[in-house]
Each structure stands twice: as C-alpha cells, then as structure tokens.
C-alpha positions as CSV (number, residue, x, y, z in Angstrom):
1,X,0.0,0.0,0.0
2,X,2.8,2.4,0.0
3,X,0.9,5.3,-0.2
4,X,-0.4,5.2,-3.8
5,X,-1.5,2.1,-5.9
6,X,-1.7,2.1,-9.7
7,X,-2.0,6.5,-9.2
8,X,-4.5,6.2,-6.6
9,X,-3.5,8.2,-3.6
10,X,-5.0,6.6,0.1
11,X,-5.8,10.0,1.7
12,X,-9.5,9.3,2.7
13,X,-11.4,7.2,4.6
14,X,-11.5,4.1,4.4
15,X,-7.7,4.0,3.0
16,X,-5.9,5.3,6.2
17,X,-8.2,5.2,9.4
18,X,-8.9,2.3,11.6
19,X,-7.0,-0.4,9.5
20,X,-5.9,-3.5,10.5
21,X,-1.9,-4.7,8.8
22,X,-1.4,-8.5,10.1
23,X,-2.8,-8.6,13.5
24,X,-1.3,-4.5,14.2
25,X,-4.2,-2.2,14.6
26,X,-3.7,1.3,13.5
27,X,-5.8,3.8,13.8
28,X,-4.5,6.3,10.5
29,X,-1.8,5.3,8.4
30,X,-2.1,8.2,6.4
31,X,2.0,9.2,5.4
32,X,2.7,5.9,6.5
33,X,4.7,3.3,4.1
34,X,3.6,-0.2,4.8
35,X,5.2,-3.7,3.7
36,X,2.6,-6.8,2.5
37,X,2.4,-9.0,5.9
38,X,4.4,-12.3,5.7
39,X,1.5,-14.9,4.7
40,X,-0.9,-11.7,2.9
41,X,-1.5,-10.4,-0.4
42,X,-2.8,-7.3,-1.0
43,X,-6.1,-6.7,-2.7
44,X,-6.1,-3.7,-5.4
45,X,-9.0,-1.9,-3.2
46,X,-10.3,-2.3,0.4
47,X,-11.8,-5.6,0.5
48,X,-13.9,-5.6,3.8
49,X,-14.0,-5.3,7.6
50,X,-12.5,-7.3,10.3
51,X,-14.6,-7.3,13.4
52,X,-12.2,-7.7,16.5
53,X,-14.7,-8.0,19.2
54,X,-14.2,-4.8,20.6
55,X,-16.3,-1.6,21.3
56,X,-16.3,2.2,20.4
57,X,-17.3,4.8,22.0
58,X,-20.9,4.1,21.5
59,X,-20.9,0.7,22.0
60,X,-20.6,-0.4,18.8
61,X,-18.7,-3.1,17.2
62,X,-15.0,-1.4,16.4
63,X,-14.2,-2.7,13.0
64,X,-11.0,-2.2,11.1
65,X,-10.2,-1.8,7.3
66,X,-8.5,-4.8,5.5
67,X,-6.7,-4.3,2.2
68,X,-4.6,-7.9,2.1
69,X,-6.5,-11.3,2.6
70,X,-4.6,-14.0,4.7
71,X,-3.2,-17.2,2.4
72,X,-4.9,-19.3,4.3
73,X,-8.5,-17.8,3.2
74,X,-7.6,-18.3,-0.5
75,X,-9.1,-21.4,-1.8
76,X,-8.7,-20.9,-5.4
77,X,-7.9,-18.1,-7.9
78,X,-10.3,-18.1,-11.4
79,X,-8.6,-17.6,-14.3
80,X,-11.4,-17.8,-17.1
81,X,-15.0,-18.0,-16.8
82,X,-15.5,-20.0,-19.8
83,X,-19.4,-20.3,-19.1
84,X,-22.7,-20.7,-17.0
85,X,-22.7,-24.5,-15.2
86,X,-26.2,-24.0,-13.5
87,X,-26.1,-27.4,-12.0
88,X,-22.7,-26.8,-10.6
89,X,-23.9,-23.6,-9.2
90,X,-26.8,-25.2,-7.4
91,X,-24.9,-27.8,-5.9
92,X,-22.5,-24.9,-4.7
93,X,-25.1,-23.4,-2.8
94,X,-25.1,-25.8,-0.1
95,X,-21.1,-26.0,0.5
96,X,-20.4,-24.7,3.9
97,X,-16.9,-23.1,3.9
C-alpha cells in the first residue's frame, strides 16, 4: 500500500483510518509506508472489515479496514469463466466453507 496504488492516492477514509496490517491495529496510516504481511497479499482496493470483538465509544462493534487477505483464506484463484454450469452452481449453494 505504500501510499499510492496504480496512481490512486489513500488519503480518505476508508484507506488510512482504523485499519488492521497482520494482526497491528492502527488507527490512520495516512503518510505511513507499509510492507505486504508475511502470509498476505494485498487486494487492489479495500476488501472488507474485520470485526475484532471490541467496542467504540458508543458501544458499537469497532471494526478495522483490511486491504490484504490471509493465504490461508484463498481457496482458489479463477482464471477464465468460460461459461454458465447452473447445476454446478446449485450444488455450490449448499457448500459450507
């Protein structure tokens, strides 16, 4: 994330407040240069929330941005949609991850 990706500058929320890097929780890392997490990739954009079990001022669950996903949540990487398999997609309905 070193402060720009592909010309985009992180300047504004949700880029450099309240972001978790590897299991660090930081609360802006705007200026900041920061190196991938052994074990991560880093997504292009913000990909999501991680919920840490904590509270804010209000009471509220205190989330945290994530921009890398943890190897161990990859399970496979598509390549080419090469068409619509609605029995395959049916059946994938009921997989429990």
């Amino acid at each position: 994330m070193m402060g720009s990706t592909s010309g985009t500058t992180y300047e504004h929320w949700p880029q450099t407040k309240q972001l978790m890097w590897a299991t660090e929780k930081l609360d802006n890392v705007a200026g900041m240069k920061l190196r991938v997490p052994e074990g991560e990739f880093l997504a292009d954009k913000w990909i999501g929330l991680e919920c840490t079990g904590e509270s804010d001022s209000s009471g509220s669950s205190k989330t945290y941005n994530r921009f890398t996903v943890k190897q161990e949540a990859i399970s496979g990487v598509i390549l080419e949609k090469l068409g619509h398999d609605k029995e395959f997609e049916e059946r994938q309905k009921g997989v429990v991850y």
